[in-house]
PABATI-596917 format. One line per field, with one value per residue: chain; x, y, z of N, C-alpha, C, O, CB in turn; residue in three letters. Coordinates in nm, 4 decimals, padded with zeros to 6 digits. Each point is the difference from the previous one (the first is absolute). Glycine has a CB too. Example, Ala and Ser with C-alpha at 12.3 -4.5 7.8 and 13.67 -1.06 7.14 Angstrom:
2
unit = c(A_A);
n_px = c(01.3190_00.1542);
n_py = c(-00.5690_00.2223);
n_pz = c(00.7800_-00.1966);
ca_px = c(-00.0890_00.0820);
ca_py = c(00.1190_00.1190);
ca_pz = c(00.0000_00.0060);
c_px = c(00.0900_-00.0770);
c_py = c(00.1200_00.1090);
c_pz = c(00.0000_00.0730);
o_px = c(00.1036_00.0509);
o_py = c(-00.0019_00.1108);
o_pz = c(00.0665_00.0169);
cb_px = c(-00.2928_00.0675);
cb_py = c(-00.1154_-00.1736);
cb_pz = c(00.0581_-00.2314);
code = c(ala_ser);
***
This chain:
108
unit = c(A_A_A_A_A_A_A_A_A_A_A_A_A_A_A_A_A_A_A_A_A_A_A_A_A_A_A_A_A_A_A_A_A_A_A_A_A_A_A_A_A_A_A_A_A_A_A_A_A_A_A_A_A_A_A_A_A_A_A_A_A_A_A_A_A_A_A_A_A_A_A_A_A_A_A_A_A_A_A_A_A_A_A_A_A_A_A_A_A_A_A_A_A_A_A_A_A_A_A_A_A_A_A_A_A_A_A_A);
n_px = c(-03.8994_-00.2545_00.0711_-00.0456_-00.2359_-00.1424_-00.0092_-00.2108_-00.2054_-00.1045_00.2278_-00.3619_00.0271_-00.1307_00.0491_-00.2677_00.1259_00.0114_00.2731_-00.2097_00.1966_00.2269_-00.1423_-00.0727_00.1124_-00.2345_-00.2712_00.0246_00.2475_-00.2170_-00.2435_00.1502_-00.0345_-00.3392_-00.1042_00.3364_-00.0664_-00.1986_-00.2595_00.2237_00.0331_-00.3512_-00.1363_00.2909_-00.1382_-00.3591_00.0438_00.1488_-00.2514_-00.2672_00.2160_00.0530_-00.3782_00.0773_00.1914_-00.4452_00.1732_00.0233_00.1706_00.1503_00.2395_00.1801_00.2080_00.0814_00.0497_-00.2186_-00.1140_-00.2425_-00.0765_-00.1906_00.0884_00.0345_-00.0670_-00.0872_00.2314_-00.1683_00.2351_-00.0344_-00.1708_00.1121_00.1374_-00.1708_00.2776_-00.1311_-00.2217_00.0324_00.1601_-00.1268_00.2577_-00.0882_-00.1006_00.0289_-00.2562_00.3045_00.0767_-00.2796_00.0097_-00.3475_-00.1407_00.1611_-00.3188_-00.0581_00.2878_00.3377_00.1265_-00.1167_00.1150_00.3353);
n_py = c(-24.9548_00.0227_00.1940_00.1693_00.0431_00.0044_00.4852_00.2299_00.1316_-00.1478_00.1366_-00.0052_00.0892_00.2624_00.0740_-00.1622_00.2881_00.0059_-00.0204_-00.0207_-00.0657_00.2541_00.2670_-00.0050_00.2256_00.2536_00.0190_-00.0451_00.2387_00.1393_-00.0359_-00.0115_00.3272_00.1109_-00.0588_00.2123_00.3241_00.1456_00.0135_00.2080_00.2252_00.0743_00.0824_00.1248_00.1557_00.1119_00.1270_00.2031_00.1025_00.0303_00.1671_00.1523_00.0921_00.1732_00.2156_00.2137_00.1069_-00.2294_-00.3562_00.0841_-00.1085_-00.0977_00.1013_-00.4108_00.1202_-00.1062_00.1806_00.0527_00.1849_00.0404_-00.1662_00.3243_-00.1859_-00.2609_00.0102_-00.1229_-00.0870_00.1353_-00.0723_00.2276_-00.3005_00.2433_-00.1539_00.2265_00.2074_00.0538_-00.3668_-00.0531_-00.3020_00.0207_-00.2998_-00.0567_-00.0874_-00.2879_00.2076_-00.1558_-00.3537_00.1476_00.1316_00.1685_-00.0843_00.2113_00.1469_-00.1499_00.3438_00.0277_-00.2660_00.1557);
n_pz = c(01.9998_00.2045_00.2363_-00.1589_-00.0378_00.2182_-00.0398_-00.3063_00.1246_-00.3052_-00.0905_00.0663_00.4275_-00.1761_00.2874_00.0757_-00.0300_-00.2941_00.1994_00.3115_00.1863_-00.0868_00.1634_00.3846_00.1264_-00.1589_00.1191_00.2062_-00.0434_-00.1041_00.3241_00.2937_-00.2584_00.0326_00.2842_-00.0068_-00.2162_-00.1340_00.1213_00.2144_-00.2080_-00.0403_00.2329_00.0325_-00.2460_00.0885_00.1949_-00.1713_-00.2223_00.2707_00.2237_-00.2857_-00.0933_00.2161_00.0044_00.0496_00.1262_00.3167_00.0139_00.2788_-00.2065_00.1715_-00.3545_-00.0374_00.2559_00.1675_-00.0941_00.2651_-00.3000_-00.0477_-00.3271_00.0023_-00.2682_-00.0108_-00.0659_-00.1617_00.1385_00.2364_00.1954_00.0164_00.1795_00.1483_00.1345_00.1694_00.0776_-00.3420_-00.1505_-00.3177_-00.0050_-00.3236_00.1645_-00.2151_-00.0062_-00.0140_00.3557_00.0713_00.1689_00.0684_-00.2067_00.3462_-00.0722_-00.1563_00.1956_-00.0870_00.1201_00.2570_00.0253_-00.2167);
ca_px = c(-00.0519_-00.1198_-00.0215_00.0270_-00.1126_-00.0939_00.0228_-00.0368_-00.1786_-00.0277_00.0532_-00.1429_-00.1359_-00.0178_-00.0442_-00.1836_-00.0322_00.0310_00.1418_-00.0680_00.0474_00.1128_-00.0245_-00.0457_00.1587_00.0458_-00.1050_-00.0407_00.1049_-00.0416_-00.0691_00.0546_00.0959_-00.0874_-00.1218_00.0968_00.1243_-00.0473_-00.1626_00.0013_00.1022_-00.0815_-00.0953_00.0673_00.0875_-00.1389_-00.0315_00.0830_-00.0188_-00.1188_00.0138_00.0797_-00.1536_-00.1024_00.0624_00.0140_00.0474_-00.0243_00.0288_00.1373_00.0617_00.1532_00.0477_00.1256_00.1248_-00.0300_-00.0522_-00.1940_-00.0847_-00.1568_00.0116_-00.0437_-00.0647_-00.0144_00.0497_-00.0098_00.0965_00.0397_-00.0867_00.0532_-00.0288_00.0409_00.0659_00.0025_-00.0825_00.0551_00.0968_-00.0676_00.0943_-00.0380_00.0463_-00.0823_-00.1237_00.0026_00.0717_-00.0624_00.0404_-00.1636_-00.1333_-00.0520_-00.1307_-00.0662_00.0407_00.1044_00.0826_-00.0213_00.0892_00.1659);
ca_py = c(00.0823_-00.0080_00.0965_00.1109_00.0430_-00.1054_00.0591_00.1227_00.0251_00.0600_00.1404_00.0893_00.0350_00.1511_00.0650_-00.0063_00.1243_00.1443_00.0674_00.1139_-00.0303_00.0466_00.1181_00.0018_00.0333_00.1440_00.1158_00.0511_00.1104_00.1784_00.0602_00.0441_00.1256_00.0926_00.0514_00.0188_00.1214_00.0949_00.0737_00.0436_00.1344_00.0741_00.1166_00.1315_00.0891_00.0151_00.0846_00.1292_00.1040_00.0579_00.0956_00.1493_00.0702_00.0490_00.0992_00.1739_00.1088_00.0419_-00.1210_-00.0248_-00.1172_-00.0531_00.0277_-00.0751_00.0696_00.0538_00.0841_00.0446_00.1378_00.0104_00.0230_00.1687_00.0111_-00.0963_-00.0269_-00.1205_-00.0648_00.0304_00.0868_00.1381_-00.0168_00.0888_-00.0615_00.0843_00.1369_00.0774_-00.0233_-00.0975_-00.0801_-00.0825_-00.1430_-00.0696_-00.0524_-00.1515_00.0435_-00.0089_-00.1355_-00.0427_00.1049_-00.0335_00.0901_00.1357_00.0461_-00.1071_00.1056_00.0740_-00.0991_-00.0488);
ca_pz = c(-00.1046_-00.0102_00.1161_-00.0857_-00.0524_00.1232_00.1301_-00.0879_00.0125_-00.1922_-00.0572_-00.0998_00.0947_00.0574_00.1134_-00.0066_00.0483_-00.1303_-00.0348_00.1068_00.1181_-00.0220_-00.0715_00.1171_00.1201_-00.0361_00.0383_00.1582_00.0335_-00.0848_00.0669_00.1934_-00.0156_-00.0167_00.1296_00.1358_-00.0621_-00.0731_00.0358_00.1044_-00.0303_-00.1000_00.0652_00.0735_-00.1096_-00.0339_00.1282_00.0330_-00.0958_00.0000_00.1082_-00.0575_-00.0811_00.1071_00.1135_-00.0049_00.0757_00.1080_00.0428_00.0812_-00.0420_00.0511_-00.1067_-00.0319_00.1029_00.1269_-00.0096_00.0272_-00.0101_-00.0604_-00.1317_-00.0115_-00.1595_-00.1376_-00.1889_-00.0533_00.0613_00.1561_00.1090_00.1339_00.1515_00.1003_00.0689_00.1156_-00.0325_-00.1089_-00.0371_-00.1246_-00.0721_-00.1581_-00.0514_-00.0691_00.0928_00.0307_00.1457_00.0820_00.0537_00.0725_00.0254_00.1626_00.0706_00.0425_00.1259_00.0256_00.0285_00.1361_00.1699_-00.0027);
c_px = c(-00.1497_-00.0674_-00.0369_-00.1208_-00.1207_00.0121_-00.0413_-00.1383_-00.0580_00.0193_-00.1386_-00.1315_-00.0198_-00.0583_-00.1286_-00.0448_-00.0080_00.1102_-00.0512_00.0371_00.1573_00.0012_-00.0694_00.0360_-00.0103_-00.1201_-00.0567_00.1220_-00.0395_-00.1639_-00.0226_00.0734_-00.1100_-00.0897_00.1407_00.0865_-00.0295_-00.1413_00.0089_00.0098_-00.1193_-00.1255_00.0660_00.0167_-00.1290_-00.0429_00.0735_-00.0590_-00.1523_00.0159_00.0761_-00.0965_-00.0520_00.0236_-00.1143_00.0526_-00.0885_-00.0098_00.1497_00.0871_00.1367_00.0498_00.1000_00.0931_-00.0184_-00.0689_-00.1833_-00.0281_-00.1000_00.0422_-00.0713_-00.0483_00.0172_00.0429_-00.0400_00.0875_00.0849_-00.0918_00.0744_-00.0423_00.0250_00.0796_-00.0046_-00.0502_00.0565_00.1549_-00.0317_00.1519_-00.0858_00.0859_-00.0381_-00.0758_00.0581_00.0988_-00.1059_-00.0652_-00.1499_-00.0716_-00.0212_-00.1406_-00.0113_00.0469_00.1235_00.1297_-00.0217_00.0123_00.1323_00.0705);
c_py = c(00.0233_00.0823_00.1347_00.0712_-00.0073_00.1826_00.1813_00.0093_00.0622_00.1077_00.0372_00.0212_00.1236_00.0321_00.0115_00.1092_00.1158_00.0816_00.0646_00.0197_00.1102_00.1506_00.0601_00.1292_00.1495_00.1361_00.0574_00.0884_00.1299_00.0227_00.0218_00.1559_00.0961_00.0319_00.0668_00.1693_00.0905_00.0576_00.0783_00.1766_00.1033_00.0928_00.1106_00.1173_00.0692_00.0924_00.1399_00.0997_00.0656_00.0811_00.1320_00.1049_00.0966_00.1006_00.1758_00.0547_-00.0495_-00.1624_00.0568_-00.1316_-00.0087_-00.0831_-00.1630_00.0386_00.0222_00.0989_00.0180_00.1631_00.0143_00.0195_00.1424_00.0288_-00.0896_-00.0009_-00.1427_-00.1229_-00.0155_00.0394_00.0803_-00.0791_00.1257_-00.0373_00.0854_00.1715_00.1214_-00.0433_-00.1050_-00.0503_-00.0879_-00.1031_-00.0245_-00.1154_-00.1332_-00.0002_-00.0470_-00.1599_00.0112_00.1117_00.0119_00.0539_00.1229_00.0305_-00.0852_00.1200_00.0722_-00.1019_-00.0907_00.1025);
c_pz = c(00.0166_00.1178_-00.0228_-00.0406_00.0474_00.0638_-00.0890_00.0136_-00.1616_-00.0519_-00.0730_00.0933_00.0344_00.1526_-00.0049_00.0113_-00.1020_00.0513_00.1208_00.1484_00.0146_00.0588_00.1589_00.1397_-00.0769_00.0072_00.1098_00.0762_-00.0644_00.0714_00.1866_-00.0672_-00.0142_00.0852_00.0725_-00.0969_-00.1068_00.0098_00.1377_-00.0419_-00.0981_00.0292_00.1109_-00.1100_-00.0268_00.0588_00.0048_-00.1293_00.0264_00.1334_-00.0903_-00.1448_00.1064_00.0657_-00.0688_00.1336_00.1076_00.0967_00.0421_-00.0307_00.0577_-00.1421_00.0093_00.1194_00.1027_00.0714_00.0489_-00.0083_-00.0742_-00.1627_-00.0125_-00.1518_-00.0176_-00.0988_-00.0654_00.0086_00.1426_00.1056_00.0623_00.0839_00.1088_00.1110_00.1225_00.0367_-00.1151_-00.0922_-00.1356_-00.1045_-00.1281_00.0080_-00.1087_00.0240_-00.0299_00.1644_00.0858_-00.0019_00.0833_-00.0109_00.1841_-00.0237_-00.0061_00.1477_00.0687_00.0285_00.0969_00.1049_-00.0148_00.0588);
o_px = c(-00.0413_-00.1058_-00.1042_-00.0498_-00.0856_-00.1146_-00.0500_-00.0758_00.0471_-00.0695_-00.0062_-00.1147_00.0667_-00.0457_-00.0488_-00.1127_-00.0629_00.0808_00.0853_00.0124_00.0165_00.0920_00.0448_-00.0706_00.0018_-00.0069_-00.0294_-00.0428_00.0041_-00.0093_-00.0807_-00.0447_00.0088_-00.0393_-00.0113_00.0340_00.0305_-00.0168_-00.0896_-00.0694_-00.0188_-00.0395_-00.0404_-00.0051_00.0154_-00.0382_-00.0494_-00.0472_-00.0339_-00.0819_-00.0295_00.0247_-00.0127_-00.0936_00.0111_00.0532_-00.1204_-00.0364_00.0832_-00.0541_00.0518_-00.0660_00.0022_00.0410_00.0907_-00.0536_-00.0915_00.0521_-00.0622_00.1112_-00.0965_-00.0937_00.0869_-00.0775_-00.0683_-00.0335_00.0690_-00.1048_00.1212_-00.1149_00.0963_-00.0547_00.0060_00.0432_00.0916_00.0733_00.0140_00.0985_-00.1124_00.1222_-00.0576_00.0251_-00.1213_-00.0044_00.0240_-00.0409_-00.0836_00.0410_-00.0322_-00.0312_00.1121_-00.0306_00.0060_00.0725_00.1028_00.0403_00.0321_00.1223);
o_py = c(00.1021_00.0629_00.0572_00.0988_00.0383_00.0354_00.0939_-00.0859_00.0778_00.0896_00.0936_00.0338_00.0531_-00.0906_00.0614_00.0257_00.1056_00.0423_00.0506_00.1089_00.0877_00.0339_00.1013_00.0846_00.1098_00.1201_00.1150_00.0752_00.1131_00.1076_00.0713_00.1040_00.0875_00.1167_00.1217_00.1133_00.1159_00.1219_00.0840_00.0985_00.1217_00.1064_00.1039_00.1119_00.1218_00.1092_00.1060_00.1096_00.1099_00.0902_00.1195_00.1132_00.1221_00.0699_00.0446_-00.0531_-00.0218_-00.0196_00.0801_-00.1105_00.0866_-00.0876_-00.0238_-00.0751_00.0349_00.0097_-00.0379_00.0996_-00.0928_00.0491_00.0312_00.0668_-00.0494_-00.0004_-00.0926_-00.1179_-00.0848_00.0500_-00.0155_-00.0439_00.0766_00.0723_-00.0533_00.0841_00.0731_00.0800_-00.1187_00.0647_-00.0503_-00.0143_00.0822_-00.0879_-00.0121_-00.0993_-00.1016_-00.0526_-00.0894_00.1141_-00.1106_00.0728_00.0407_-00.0849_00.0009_-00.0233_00.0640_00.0070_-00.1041_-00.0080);
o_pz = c(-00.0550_00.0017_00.0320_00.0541_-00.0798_00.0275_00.0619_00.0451_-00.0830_00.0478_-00.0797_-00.0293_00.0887_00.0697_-00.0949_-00.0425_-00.0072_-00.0827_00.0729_00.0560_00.0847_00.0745_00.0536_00.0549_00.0557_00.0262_00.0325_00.0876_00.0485_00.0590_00.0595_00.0484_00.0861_-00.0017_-00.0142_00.0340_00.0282_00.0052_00.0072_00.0251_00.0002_-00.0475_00.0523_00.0512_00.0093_-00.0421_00.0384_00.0301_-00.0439_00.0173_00.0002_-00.0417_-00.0094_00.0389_-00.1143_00.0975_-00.0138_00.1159_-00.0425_-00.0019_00.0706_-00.0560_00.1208_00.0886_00.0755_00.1104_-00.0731_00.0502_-00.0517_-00.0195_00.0698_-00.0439_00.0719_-00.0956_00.0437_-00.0117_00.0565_-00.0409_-00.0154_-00.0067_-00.0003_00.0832_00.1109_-00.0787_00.0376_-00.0582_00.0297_-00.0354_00.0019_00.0058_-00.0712_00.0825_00.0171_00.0727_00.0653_-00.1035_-00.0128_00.0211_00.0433_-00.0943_00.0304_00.0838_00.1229_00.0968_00.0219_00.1162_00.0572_00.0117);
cb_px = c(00.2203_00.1422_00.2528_00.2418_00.1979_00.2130_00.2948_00.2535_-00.0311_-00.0782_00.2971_00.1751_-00.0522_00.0018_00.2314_00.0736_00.1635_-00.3381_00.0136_-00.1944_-00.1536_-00.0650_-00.0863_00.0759_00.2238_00.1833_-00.0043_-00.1094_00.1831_00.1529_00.0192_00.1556_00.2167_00.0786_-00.2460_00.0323_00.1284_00.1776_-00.0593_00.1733_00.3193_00.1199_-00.1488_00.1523_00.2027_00.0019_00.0204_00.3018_00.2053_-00.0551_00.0537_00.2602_-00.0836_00.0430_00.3565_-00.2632_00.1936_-00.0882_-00.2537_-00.0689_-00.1859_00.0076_-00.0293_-00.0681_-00.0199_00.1935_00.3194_-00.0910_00.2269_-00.2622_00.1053_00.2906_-00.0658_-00.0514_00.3050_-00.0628_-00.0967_00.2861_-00.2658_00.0811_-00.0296_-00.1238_00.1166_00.1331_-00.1567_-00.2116_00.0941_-00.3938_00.2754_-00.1773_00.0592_00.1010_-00.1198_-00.0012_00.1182_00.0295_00.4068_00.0208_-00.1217_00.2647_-00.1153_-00.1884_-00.2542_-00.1773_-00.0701_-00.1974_-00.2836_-00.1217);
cb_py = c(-00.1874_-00.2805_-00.1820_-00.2123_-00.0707_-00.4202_-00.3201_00.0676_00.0129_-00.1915_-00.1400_-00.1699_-00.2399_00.1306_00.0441_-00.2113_-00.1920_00.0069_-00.0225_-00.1564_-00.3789_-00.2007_-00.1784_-00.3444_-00.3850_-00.2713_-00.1922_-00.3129_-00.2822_-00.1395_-00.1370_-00.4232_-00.1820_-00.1653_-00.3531_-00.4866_-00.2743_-00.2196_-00.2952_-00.3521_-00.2840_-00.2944_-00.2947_-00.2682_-00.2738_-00.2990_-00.3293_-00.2409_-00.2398_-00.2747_-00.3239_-00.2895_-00.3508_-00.2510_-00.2086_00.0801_00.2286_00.2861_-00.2667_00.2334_-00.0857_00.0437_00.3554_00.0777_00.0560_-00.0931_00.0328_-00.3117_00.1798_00.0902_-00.2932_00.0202_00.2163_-00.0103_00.2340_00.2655_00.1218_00.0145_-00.1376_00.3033_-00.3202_00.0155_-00.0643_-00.2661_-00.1164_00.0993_00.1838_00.1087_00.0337_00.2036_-00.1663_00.1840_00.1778_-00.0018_00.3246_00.3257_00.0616_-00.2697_00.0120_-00.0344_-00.1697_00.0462_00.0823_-00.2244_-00.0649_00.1693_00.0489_-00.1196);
cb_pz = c(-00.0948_-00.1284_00.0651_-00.1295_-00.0580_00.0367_00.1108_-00.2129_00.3954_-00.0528_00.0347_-00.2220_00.0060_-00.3203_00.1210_00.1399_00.2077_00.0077_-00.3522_-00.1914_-00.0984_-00.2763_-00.3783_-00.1688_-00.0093_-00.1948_-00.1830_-00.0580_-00.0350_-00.3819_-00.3083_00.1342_-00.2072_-00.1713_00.0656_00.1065_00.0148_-00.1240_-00.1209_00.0999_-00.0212_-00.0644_-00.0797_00.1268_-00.1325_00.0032_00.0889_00.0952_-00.1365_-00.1612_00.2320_00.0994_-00.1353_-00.0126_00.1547_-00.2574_-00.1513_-00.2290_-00.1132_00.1881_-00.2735_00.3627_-00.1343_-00.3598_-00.1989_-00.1526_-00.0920_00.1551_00.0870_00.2563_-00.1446_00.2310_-00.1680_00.1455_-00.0025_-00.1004_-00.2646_-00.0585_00.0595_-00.0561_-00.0627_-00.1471_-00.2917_00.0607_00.2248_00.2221_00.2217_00.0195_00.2429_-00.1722_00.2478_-00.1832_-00.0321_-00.3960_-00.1219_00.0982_00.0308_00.1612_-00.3164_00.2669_00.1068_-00.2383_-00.1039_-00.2800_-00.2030_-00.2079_00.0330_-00.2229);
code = c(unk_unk_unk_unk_unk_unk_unk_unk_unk_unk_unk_unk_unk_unk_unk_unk_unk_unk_unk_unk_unk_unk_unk_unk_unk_unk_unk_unk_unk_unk_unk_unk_unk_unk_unk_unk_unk_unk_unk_unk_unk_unk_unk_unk_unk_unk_unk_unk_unk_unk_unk_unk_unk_unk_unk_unk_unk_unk_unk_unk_unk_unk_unk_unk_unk_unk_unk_unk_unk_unk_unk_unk_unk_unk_unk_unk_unk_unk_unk_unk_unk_unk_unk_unk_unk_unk_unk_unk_unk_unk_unk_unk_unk_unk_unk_unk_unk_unk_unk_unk_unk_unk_unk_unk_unk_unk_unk_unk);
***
């Protein structure tokens, strides 16, 4: 009998830590998830909308689809691409993926 009781541990010994340790695992998982995975995505997303502010007439670009050409007009939601000598197509401006260089279409 004495063993027994000799082998239980005090039902009123609290945790020195408070509970924190417990809680720890979890946090540091949520902030590895945010440098690696979400802050990454976010300046991507940043970057893109300030490339897609920025686009005027006579920037050359390459579209989502593949699409390369000169922008001809500016809307608010669309642009005119020129894809090919007198052949112009309407996108929409979050479509467009790169801005290229100045003179990138004469040596495609």
């Amino acid at each position: 009998m004495i063993s027994l009781a000799h082998a239980q541990t005090a039902a009123g010994a609290a945790d020195p830590t408070g509970g924190f340790m417990s809680l720890l695992p979890m946090v540091a998982m949520f902030a590895i998830l945010w440098f690696l995975l979400i802050r990454p995505q976010m300046r991507k997303a940043k970057d893109h909308k300030a490339l897609i502010e920025a686009l005027q007439k006579g920037d050359e670009v390459v579209t989502g689809g593949g699409l390369v050409g000169r922008i001809t007009k500016v809307g608010e939601a669309y642009v005119t691409l020129e894809i090919a000598e007198g052949t112009e197509v309407v996108v929409q401006r979050p479509a467009i993926g790169i801005v290229l260089p100045k003179g990138s279409l004469k040596s495609l």
